[in-house]
Backbone as CSV, one residue per row, in Angstrom:
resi,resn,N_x,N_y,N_z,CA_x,CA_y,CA_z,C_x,C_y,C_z
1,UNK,82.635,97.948,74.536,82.260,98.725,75.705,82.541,97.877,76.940
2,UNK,83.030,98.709,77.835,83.082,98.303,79.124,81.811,97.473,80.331
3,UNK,82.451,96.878,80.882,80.793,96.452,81.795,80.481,97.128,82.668
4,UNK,80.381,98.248,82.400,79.769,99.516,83.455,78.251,99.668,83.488
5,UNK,77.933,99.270,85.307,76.907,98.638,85.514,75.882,99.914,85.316
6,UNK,76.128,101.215,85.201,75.904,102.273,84.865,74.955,102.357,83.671
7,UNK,75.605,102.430,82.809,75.673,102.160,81.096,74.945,101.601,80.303
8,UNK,74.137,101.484,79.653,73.505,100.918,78.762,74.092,99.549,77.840
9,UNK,74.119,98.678,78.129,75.548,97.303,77.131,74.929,97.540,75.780
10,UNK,75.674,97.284,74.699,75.224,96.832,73.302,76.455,96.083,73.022
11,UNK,76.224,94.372,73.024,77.043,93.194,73.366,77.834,93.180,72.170
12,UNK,77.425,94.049,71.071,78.012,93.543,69.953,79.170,94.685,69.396
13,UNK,79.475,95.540,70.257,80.339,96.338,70.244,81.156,96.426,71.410
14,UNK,81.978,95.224,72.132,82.294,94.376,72.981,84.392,95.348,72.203
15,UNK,84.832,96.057,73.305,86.021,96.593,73.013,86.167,96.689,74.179
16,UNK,88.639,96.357,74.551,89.132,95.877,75.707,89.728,97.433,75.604
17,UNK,89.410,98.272,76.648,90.261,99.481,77.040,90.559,99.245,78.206
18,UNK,91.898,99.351,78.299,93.017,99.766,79.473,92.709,100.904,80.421
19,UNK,92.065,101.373,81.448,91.957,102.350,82.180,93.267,102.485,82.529
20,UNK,93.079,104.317,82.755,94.425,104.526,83.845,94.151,105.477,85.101
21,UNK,94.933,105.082,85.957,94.269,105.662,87.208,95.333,106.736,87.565
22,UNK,95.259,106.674,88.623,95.668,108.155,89.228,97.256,108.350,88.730
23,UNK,98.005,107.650,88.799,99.527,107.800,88.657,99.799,108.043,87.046
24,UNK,98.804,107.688,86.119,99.503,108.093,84.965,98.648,109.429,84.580
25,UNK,97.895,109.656,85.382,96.843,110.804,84.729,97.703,111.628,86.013
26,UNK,97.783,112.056,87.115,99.101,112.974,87.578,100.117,113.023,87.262
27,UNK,101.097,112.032,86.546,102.135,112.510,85.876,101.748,113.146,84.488
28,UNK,100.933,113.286,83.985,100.117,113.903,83.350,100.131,115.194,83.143
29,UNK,99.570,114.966,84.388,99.024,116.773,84.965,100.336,116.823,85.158
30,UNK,101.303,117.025,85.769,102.138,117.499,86.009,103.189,117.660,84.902
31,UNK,103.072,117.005,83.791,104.196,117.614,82.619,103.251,119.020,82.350
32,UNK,101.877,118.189,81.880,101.354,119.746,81.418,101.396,121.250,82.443
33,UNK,101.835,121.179,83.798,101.999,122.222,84.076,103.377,122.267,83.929
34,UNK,104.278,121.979,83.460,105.529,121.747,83.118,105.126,122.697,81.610
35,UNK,104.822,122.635,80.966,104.342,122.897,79.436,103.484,124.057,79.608
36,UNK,102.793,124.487,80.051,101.695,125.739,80.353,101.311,126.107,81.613
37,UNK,101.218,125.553,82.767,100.782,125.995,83.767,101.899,126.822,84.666
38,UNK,103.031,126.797,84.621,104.059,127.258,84.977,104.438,128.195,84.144
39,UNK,104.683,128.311,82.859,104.936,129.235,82.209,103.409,130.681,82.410
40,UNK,102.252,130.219,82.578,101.228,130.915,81.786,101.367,131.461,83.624
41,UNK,101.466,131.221,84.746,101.360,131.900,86.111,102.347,132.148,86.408
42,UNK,103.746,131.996,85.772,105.108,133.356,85.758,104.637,134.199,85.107
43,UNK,104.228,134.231,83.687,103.813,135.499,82.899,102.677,136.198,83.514
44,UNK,101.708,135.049,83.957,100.544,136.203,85.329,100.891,137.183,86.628
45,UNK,101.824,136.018,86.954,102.592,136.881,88.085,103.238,137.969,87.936
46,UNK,104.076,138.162,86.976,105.196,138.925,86.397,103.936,140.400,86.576
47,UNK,102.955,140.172,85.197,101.913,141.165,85.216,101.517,141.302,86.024
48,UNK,100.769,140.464,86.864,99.811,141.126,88.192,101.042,142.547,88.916
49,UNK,102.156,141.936,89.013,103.207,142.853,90.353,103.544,143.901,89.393
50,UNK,104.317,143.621,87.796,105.081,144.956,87.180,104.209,145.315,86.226
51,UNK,103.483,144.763,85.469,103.321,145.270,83.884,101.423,145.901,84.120
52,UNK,100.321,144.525,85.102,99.115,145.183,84.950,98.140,145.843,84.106
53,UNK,98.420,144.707,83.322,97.482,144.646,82.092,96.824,143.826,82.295
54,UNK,95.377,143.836,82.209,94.236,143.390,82.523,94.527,142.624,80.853
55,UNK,94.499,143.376,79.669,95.118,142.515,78.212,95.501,141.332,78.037
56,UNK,96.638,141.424,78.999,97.597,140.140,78.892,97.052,139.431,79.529
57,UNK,96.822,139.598,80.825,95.852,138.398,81.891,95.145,137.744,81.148
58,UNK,94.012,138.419,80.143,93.168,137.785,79.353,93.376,136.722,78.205
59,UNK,94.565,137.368,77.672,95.188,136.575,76.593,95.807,135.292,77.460
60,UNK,96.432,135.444,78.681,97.245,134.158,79.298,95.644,133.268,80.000
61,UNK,94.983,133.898,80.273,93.469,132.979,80.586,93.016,132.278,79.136
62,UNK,92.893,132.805,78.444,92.210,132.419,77.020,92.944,130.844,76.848
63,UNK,94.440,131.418,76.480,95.866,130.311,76.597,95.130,129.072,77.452
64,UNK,95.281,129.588,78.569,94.933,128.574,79.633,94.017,127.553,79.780
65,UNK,92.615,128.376,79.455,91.168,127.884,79.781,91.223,126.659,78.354
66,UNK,91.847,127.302,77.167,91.240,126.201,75.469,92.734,124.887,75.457
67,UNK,93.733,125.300,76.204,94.916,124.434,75.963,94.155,123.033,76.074
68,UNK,93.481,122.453,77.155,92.984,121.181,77.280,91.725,120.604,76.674
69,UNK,91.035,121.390,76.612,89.906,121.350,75.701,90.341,121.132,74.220
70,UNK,90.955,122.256,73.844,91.056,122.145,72.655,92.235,121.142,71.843
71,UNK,93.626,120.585,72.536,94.362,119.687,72.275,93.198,118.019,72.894
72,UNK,92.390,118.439,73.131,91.582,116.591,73.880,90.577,116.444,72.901
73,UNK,89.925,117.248,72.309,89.059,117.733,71.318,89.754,116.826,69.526
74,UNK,91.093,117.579,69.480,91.465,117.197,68.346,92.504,116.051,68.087
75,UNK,93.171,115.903,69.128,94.468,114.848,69.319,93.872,113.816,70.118
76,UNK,92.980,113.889,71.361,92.216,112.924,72.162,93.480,112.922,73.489
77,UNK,94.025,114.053,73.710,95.194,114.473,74.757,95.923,115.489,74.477
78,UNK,96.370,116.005,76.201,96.825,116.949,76.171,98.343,116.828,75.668
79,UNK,99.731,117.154,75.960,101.022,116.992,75.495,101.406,115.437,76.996
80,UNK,100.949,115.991,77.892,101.654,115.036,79.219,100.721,113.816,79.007
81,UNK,99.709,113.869,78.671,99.474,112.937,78.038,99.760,111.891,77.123
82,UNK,99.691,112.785,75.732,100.580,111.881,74.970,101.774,111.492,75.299
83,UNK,102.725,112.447,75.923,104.358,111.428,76.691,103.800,110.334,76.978
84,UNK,103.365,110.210,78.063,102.592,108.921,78.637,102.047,107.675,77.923
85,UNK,101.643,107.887,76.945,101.083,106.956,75.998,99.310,107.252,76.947
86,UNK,98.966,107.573,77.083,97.341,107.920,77.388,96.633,109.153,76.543
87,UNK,95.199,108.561,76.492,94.443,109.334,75.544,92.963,109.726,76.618
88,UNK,92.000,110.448,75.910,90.668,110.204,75.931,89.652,110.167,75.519
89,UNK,88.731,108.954,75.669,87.855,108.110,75.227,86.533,108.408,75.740
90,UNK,85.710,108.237,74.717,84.105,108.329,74.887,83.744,107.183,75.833
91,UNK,82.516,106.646,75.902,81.906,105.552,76.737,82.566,104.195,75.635
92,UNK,82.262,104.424,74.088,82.544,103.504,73.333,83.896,103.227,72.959
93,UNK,85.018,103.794,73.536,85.936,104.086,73.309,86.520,104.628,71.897
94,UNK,85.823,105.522,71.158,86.238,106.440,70.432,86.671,108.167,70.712
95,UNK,86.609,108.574,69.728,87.009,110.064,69.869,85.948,110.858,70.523
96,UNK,86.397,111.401,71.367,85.702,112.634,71.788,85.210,113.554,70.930
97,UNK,84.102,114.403,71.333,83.631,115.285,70.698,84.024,116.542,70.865
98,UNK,83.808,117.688,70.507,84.353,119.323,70.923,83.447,119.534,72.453
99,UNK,82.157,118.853,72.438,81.461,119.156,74.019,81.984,118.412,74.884
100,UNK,82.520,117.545,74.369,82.824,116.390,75.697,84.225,116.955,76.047
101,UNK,84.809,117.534,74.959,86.091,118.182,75.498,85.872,119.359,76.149
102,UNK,85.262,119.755,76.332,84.368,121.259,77.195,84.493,121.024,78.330
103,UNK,83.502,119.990,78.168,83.037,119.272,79.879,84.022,119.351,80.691
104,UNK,85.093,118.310,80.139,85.819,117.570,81.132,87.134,118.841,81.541
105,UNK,86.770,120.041,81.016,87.360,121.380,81.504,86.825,122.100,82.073
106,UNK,84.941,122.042,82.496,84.432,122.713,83.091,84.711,123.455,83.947
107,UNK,85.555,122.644,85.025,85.370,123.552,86.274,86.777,124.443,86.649
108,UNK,87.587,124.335,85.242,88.689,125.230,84.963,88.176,126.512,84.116
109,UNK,87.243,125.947,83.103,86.370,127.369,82.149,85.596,128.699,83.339
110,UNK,84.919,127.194,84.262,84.147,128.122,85.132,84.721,129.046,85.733
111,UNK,85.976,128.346,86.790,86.815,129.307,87.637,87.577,130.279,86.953
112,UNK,87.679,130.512,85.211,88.603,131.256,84.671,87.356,132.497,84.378
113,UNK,86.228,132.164,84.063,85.268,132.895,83.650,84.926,133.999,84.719
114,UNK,84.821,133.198,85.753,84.438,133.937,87.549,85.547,135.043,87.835
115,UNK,86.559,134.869,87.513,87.777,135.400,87.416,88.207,136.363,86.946
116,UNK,87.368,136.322,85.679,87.792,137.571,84.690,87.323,139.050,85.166
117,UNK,86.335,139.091,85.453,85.923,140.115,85.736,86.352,140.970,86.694
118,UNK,86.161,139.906,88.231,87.724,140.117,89.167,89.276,141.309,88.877
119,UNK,89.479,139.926,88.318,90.701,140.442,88.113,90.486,142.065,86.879
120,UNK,89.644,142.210,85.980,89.622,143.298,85.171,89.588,144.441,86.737
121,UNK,88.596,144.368,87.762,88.957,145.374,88.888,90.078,145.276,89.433
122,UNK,90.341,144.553,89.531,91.957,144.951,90.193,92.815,145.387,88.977
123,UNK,92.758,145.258,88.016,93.787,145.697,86.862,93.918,147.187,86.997
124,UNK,92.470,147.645,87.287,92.238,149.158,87.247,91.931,149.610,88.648
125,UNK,92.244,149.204,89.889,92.177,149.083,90.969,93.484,150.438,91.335
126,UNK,92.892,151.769,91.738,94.168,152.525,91.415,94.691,152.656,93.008
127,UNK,94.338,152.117,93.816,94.843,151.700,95.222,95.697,150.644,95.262
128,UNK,96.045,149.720,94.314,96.721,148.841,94.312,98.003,149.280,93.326
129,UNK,97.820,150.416,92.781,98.941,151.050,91.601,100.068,151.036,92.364
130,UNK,99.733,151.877,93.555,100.855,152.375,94.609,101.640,151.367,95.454
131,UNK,101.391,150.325,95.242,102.170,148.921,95.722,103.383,148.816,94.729
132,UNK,104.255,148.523,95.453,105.797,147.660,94.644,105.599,146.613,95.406
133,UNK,106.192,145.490,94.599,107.296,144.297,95.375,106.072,143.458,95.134
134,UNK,106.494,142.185,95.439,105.586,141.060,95.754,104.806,140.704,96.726
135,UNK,105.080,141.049,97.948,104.787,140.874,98.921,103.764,141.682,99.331
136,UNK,103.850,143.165,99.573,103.182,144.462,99.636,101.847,144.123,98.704
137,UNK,102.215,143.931,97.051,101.159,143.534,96.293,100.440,142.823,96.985
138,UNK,101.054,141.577,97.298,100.187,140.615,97.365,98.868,140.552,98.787
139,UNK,99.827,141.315,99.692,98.993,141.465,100.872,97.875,142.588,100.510
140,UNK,98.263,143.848,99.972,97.085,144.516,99.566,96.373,144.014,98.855
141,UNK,96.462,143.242,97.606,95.289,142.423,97.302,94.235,141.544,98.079
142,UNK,95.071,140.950,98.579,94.493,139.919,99.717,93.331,140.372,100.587
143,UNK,94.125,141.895,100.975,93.143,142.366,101.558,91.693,143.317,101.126
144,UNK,92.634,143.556,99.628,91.368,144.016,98.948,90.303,143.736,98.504
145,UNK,90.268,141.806,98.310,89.895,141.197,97.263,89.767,139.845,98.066
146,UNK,89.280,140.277,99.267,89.258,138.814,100.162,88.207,137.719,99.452
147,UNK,87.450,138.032,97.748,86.605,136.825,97.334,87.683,135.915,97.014
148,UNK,89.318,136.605,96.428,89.960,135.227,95.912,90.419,134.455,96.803
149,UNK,89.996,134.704,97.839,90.792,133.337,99.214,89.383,132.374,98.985
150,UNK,88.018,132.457,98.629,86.942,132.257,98.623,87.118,130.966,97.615
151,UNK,86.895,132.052,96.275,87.548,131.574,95.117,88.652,129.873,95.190
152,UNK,89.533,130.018,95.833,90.878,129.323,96.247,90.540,128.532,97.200
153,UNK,89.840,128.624,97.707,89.306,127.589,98.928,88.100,126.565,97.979
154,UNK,87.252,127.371,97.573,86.005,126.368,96.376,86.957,125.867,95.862
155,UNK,87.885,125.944,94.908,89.244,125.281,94.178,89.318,124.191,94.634
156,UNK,90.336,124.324,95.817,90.721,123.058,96.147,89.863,122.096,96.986
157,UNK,88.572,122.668,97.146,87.713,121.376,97.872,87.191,120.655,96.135
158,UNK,87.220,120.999,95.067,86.507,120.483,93.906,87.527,119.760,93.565
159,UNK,88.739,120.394,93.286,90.200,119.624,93.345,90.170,117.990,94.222
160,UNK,89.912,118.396,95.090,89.776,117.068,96.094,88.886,116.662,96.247
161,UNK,87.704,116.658,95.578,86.468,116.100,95.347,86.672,115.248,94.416
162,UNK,87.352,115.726,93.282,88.066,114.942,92.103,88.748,113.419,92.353
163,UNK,89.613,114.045,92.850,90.686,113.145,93.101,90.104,111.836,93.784
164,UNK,88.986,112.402,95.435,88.255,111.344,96.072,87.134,110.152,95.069
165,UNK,86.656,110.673,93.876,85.851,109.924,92.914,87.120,109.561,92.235
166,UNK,87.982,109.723,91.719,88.816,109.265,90.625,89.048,108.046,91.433
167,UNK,89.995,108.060,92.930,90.256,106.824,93.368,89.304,106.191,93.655
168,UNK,88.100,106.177,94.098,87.075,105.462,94.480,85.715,104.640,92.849
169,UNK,86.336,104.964,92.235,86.040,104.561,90.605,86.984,103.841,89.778
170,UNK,87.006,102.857,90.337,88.173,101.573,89.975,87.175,100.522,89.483
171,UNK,87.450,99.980,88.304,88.436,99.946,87.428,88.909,100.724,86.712
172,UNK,87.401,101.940,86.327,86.867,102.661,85.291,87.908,104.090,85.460
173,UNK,88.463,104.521,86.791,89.157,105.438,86.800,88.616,106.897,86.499
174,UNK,86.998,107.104,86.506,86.781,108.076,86.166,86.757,109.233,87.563
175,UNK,87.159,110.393,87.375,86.917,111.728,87.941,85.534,112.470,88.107
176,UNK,85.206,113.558,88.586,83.914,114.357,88.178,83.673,114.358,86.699
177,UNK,84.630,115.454,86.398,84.840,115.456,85.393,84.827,114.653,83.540
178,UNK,85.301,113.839,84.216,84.640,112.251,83.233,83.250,112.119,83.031
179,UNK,82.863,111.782,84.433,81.573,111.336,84.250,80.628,112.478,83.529
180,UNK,80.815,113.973,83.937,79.983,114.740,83.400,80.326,115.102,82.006
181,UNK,81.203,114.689,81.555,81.669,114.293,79.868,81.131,113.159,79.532
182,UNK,81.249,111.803,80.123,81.047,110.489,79.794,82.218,109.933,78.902
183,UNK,83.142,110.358,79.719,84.929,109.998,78.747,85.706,108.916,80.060
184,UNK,86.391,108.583,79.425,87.503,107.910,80.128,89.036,107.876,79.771
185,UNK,89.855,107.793,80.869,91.172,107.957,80.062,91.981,106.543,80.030
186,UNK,92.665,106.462,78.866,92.680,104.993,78.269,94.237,105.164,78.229
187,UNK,95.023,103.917,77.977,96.252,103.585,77.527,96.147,103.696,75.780
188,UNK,97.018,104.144,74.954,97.059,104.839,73.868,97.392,103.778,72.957
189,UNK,96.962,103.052,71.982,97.069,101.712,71.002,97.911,101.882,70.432
C-alpha cells in the first residue's frame, strides 16, 4: 500500500504501484471514445434526426452506461486502457470489485438514468415528428427541451471538477471518481 496520509497503513502489505496521471488516463479516454463513444452518438444521432426510436436510444444507453463498468469490473480496464498498458486498482492494489466498478461510473450511470426518461418524451414528442434535417431538429428540441442545455452544463462543470482533483492529487492521481470507489489507476505489470 501506498503512503496515503488518508488511509489506514498495514506495514506489512508494503506494494510499489506506478500511478498515472492525466496524459495516460486521457489518451485513454480518448481511444475509448474512438471504440464506443463515437460510434454509440453517430448511431444516437442518426436516430434522434431519421429513425426515433426511443428502443434503440435505450439499447445504445445500456451499451454505453455497462461498457466501463463492466470491462473495469472483469479485465481491471477499459480497451484504451489496456493499449496503454494501465489498469485499475483497489487501495491495496488488487482487483476491483463489481461496486467499485459502479462507482467510478457513477456520474455517467447517473446522467444516462436522468436521461432516459427525457429522451423517452421526445421519442414520442409528436411536435418534433414534423422536423427534417439536423439543424431544424436540433433547434426545435433545444427549444423544446431547454432541461438538456441544463443537463449539459451540470456535465461539464463535474467533467471539470474531475479533471481539477485528478491534477491536484499527485502522486496518487486520483479523480472524484476514484476516490468515491477507493481505486486508482496504475501502470499494468
Amino acid at each position: 500500500m501506498q503512503n496515503d496520509p488518508f488511509l489506514e497503513q498495514d506495514e506489512s502489505q508494503e506494494t510499489e504501484l506506478n500511478f498515472k496521471g492525466f496524459g495516460p488516463r486521457l489518451g485513454a479516454y480518448l481511444l475509448d471514445a474512438l471504440f464506443l463513444i463515437i460510434p454509440v452518438g453517430a448511431v444516437n444521432i442518426y436516430n434522434l434526426i431519421y429513425l426515433r426510436s426511443f428502443w434503440l436510444y435505450l439499447l445504445a444507453s445500456i451499451v454505453a452506461m455497462a461498457y466501463k463498468p463492466i470491462l473495469e469490473w472483469l479485465y481491471g480496464a477499459t480497451w484504451g486502457k489496456m493499449i496503454l498498458y494501465i489498469k485499475v486498482v483497489d487501495y491495496d492494489g488488487g482487483k476491483i470489485n463489481a461496486a467499485q466498478a459502479v462507482l467510478r461510473s457513477i456520474f455517467t450511470i447517473a446522467q444516462t438514468l436522468i436521461m432516459l426518461p427525457i429522451y423517452f418524451y421526445i421519442f414520442n414528442d409528436g411536435y418534433l415528428a414534423d422536423f427534417e434535417g439536423y439543424f431544424d431538429y436540433s433547434l426545435a428540441l433545444a427549444e423544446r427541451y431547454p432541461v438538456l442545455n441544463v443537463i449539459s452544463g451540470i456535465s461539464a462543470l463535474i467533467v471539470f471538477a474531475e479533471v481539477i482533483a485528478l491534477l491536484m492529487d499527485q502522486p496518487y492521481w486520483r479523480s472524484i471518481h476514484d476516490r468515491i470507489a477507493k481505486t486508482y489507476v496504475v501502470e499494468k505489470e
